[in-house]
N, C-alpha and C positions, 0 to 999 in steps of 0.2 A: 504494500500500500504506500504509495508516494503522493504529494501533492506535485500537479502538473497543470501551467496555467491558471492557478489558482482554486484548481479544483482535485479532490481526491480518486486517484487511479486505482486500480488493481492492473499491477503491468506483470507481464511474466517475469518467471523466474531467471537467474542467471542463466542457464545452463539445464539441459533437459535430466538432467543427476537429479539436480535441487529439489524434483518433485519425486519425491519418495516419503516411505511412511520410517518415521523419526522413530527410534526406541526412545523411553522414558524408564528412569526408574519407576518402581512400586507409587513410592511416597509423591510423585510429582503424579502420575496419574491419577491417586487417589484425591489431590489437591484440587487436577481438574473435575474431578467427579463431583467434587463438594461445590465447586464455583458454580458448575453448571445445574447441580439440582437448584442453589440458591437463585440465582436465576431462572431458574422454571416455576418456581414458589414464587418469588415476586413479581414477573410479568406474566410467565404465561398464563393460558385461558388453557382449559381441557377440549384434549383433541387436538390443541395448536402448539407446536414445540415452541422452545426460543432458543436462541436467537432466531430469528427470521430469518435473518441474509446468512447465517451460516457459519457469521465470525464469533471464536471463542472469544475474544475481549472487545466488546465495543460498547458504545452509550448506549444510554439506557430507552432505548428507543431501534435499540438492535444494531445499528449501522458501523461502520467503519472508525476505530478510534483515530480521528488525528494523531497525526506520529510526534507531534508538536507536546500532545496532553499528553502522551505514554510515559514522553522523557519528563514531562515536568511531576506525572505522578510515580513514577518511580522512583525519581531522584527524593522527596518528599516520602516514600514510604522507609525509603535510605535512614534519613532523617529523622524519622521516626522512632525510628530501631537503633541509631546510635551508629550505624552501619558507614563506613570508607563509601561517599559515590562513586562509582565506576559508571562510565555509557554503557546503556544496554549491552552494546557488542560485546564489549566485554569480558561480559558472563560465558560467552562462545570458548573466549582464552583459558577463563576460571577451569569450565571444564574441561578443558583440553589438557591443562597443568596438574589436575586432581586426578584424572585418570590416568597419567603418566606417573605420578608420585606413588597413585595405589600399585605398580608397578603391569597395568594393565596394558597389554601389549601395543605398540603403535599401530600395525594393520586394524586392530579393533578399533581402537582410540579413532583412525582415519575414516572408518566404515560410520561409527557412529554418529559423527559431525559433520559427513558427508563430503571430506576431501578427497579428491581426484586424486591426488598425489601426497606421500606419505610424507613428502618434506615441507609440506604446507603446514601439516600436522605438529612434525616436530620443530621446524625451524622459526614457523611464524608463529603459532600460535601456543606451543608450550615451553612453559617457562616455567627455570629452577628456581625453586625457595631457595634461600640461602639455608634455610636447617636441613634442608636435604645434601646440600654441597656439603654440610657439619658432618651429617651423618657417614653419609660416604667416605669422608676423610678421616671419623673413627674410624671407621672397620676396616677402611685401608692399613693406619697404623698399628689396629688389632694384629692383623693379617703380619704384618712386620715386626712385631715383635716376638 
C-alpha cells in the first residue's frame, strides 16, 4: 500500500517471490487471531465478516491504513512500552539477527523472510550482538586453554 498522486494504491509486489504465504510463529498467529475476533465483535454484523476489503490492519471502517498512521502508531505504541523506536523495517532485520543468534540455519533464516539470495540474509540484514561476538570469544579461549 503506497500513496501515489495523492491517493492510496495497492501496487504489486516487488518480485513475483514476494507473494507467498509467510510462516509465523505460534504466538504471533495466535495475536492475529485475537485482533481479528476483536474486530468481528466490534464491527461486524452476523453473516458479514470484517474486515471488508480484506486488510488485516486498517481503520475502523475497514479500508487501507495510511502508511503515514502505521508509523506514527507504532512509533507511539514504542512509546508506550518504554521500547528503543526502530522503522517498521526494521523488525525485518530484528528477525533476521534473532534467528541467526538462535543458531537457526541461514537457508531457513533466507526461506523465511523471503530472500532470493542467502547473502541478503546474512550480509544485509543480520546482525551480531556484541554479546554474541562475547560469547564466541569465550569459548574460543575455553577451547584454548
Amino acid at each position: 500500500m503506497q500513496r501515489v498522486d495523492g491517493k492510496l494504491r495497492e501496487l504489486p509486489t516487488k518480485t513475483r517471490r514476494s507473494n507467498r504465504t509467510v510462516p509465523l510463529p505460534p504466538r504471533a498467529l495466535y495475536a492475529l487471531a485475537e485482533h481479528h475476533r476483536r474486530l468481528q465483535e466490534r464491527y461486524g454484523t452476523p453473516g458479514r465478516l470484517w474486515p471488508p476489503e480484506g486488510y488485516v490492519f486498517g481503520t475502523r471502517n475497514g479500508t487501507p491504513l495510511e502508511p503515514r498512521n502505521l508509523t506514527r502508531m507504532w512509533n507511539e505504541l514504542c512509546a508506550d512500552h518504554g521500547i528503543r523506536v526502530v522503522p517498521l523495517h526494521g523488525l525485518r532485520h530484528t528477525c533476521v539477527s534473532l534467528l541467526l543468534a538462535l543458531g537457526v540455519h541461514p537457508r531457513i533464516v533466507m526461506e523465511v523472510v523471503g530472500h532470493s539470495a542467502m547473502e541478503m540474509s546474512m550480509n544485509v540484514y543480520g546482525h551480531v550482538c556484541l554479546e554474541a561476538q562475547r560469547i564466541a570469544l569465550d569459548h574460543l579461549d575455553e577451547q584454548l586453554s
